[in-house]
C-alpha positions in Angstrom: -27.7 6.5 27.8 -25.0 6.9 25.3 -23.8 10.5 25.0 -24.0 11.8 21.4 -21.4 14.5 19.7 -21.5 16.4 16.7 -18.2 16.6 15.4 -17.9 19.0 12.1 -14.9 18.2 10.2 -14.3 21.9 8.3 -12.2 21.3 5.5 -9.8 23.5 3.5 -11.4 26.8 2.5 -12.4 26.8 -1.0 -13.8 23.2 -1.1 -17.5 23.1 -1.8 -18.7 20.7 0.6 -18.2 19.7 4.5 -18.2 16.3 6.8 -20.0 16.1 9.7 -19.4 13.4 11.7 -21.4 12.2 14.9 -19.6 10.5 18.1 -20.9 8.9 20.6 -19.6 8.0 24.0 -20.6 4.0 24.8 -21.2 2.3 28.6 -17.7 1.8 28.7 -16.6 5.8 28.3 -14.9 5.2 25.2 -15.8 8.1 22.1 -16.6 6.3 19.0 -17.2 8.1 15.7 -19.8 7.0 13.0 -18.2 5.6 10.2 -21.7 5.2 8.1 -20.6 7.7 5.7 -21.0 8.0 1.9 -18.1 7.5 -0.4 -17.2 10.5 -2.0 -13.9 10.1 -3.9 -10.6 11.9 -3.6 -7.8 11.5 -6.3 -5.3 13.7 -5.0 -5.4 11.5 -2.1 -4.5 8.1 -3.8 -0.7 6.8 -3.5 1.9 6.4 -0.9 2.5 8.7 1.8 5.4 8.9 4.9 5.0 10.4 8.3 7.8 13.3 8.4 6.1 14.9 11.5 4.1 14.9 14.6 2.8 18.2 15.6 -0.2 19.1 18.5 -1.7 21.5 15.0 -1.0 21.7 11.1 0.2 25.4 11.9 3.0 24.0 14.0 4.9 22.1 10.9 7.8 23.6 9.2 8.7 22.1 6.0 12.3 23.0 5.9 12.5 22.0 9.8 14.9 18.7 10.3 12.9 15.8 10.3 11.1 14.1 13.2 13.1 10.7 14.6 11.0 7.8 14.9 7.7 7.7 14.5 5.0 5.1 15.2 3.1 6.0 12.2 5.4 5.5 9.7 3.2 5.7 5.9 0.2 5.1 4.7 -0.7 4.3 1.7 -4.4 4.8 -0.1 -5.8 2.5 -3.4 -8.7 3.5 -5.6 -12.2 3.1 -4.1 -11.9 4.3 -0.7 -9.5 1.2 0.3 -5.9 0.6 1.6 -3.6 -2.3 2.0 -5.2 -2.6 6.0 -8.8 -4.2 5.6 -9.5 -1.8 8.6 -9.1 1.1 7.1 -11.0 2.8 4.3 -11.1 6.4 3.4 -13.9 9.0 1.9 -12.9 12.4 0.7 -11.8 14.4 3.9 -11.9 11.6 6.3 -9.9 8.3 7.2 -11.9 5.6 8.6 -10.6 2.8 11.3 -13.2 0.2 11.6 -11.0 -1.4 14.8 -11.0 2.0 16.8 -14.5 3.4 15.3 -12.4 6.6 14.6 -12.9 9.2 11.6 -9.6 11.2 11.3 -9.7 14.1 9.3 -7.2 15.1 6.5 -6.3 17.6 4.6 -4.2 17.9 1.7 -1.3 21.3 1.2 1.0 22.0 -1.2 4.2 23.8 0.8 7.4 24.0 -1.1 6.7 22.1 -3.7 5.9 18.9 -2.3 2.9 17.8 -0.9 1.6 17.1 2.5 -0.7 14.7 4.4 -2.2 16.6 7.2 -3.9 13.5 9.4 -5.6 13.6 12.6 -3.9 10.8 15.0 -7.6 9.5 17.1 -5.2 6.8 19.4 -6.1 6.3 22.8 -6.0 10.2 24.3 -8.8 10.8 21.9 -11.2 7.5 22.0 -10.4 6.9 25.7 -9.6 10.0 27.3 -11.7 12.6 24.8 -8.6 14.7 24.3 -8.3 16.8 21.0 -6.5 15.2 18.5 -2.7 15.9 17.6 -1.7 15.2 14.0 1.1 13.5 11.5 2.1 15.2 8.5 3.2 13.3 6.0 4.7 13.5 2.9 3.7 12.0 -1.0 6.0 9.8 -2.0 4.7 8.2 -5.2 2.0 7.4 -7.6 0.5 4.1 -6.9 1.8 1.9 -9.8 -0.1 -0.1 -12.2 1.2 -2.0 -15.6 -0.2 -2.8 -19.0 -2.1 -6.4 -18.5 -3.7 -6.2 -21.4 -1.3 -8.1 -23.5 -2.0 -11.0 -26.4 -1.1 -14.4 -25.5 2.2 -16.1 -26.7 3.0 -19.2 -25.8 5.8 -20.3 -25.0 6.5 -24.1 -24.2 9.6 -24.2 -22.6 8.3 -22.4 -19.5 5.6 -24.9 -18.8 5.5 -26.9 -15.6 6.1 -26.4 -12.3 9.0 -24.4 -10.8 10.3 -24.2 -7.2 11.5 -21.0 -6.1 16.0 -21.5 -4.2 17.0 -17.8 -3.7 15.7 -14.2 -3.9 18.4 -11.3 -5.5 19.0 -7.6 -6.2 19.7 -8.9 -10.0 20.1 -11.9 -12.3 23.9 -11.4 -12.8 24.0 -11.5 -9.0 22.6 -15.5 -8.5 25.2 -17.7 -8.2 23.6 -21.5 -8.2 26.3 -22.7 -5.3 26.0 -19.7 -2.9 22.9 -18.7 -1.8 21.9 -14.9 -1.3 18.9 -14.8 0.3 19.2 -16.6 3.8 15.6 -16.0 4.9 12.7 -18.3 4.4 11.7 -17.4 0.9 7.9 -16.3 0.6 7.0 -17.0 -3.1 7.0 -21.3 -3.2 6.5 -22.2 -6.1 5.4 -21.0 -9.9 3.3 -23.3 -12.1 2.9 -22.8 -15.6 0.0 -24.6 -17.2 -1.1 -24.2 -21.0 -2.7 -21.5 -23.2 -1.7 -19.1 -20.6 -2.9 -19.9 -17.3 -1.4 -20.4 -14.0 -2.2 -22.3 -10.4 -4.1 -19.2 -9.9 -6.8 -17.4 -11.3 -5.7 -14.2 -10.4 -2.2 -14.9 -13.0 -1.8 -15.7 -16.0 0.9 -15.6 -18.5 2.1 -14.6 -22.1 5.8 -15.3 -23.2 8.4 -13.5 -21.2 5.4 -12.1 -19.0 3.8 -13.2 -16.0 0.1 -11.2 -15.3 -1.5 -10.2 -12.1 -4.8 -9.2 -12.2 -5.5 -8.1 -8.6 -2.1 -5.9 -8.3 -2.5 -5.7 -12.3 1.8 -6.0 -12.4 3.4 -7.3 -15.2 6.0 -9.3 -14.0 9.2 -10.4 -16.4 11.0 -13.5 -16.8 13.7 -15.5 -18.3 15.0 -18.4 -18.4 18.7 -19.6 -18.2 20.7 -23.0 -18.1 23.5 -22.4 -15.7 25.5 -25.5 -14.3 23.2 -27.9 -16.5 19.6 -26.9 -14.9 17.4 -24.7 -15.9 16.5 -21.4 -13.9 13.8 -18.7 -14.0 14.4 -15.3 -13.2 11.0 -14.1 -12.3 10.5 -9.9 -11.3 9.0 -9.8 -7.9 6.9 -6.9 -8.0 5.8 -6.8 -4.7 4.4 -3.6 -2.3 7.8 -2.0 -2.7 7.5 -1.7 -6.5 3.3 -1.1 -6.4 3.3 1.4 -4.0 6.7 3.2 -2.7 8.0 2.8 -7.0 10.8 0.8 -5.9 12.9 -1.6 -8.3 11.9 -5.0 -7.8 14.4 -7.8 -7.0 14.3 -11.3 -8.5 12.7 -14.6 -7.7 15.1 -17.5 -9.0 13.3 -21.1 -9.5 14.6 -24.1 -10.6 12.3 -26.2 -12.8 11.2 -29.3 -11.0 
């Protein structure tokens, strides 16, 4: 017979309404929480957040105290919706959820010094396998997550058609130099292909002139085109995770035109 628990997450004192979450221990001994909860939505908790600390209770944490060294936990980061980048995780107002552990961490959310903090409880092993009380990572807001205009009119713009194959990745345009290449990785982003009235090799992007359009990011990525050495190149902002989520400058994507 599986051993049930009644775990009542108590949340910050003034909020109107409180979890409760049940546990149960299965036929191997390992604590499981239920993660068939409602969504109820949280805004201040979308964006990116960094683990600063790792303390055994939220009283523990010092926010002028040097920070931790390295921690396994390093961010996490929360979208609209009750999702996150991880397909494992979702989240409901007061709760994260891990659908690989079966664990409902608490959070809570305080403003100390003028920044605020993420506290998290940290359900690993000590908790699911040995039914220990949860420690907990603080961590820190970093930034909004970003989204751009995609609602832009169409231009056209025939000299970008066709297909283009990507040959390095830089900081900055003026840093590509078509005999030297920068990036000495295997390059991630193939190819671009530009097809009329706007549309691209995938559905999820499309283009106006000087723009290209994500629709599942929603980025606005620019480009340009430039002859240099007698081929064409385009320039193409990679707006990747760094830019979405952590409001970093994107680098650039150079392709030749095939």
């Amino acid at each position: 017979m599986r051993k049930i628990i009644i775990i009542a997450l108590a949340l910050a004192a003034g909020q109107a309404w409180a979890l409760e979450i049940k546990s149960a221990v299965n036929a191997q001994g390992r604590l499981e929480d239920d993660l068939n909860l409602p969504f109820v939505n949280d805004p201040a908790l979308i964006g990116t957040w960094r683990a600063v600390a790792f303390v055994a209770s939220p009283a523990e944490f010092a926010p002028g105290a040097a920070p931790a060294g390295d921690l396994y936990l390093k961010e996490l980061v929360f979208l609209p919706g009750g999702k996150s980048p991880n397909g494992w995780l979702t989240w409901i107002k007061g709760a994260v959820l891990h659908h690989g552990d079966k664990t409902a961490a608490r959070y809570e959310i305080k403003k100390l010094g003028g920044a605020e903090y993420l506290f998290f409880e940290w359900k690993s092993g000590d908790y699911t396998l040995r039914h220990a009380k949860p420690q907990y990572y603080v961590l820190k807001k970093q930034a909004a997550i970003r989204r751009d205009n995609i609602d832009l009119p169409f231009r056209d713009d025939p000299a970008v058609l066709g297909a283009w194959e990507s040959v390095d990745f830089v900081e900055a345009p003026e840093k590509f130099n078509p005999g030297a290449r920068a990036w000495q990785g295997d390059l991630y982003l193939k190819e671009l292909v530009f097809l009329p009235k706007g549309k691209g090799a995938k559905p999820w992007w499309t283009w106006t002139k000087g723009v290209v359009l994500h629709s599942g990011d929603q980025t606005a990525s620019k480009y340009e085109i430039k002859k240099l050495a007698g081929a064409d190149y385009l320039f193409f902002e990679w707006k990747s995770g760094d830019y979405i989520f952590r409001g970093a400058k994107p680098f650039y994507y150079v392709l030749k035109r095939k």
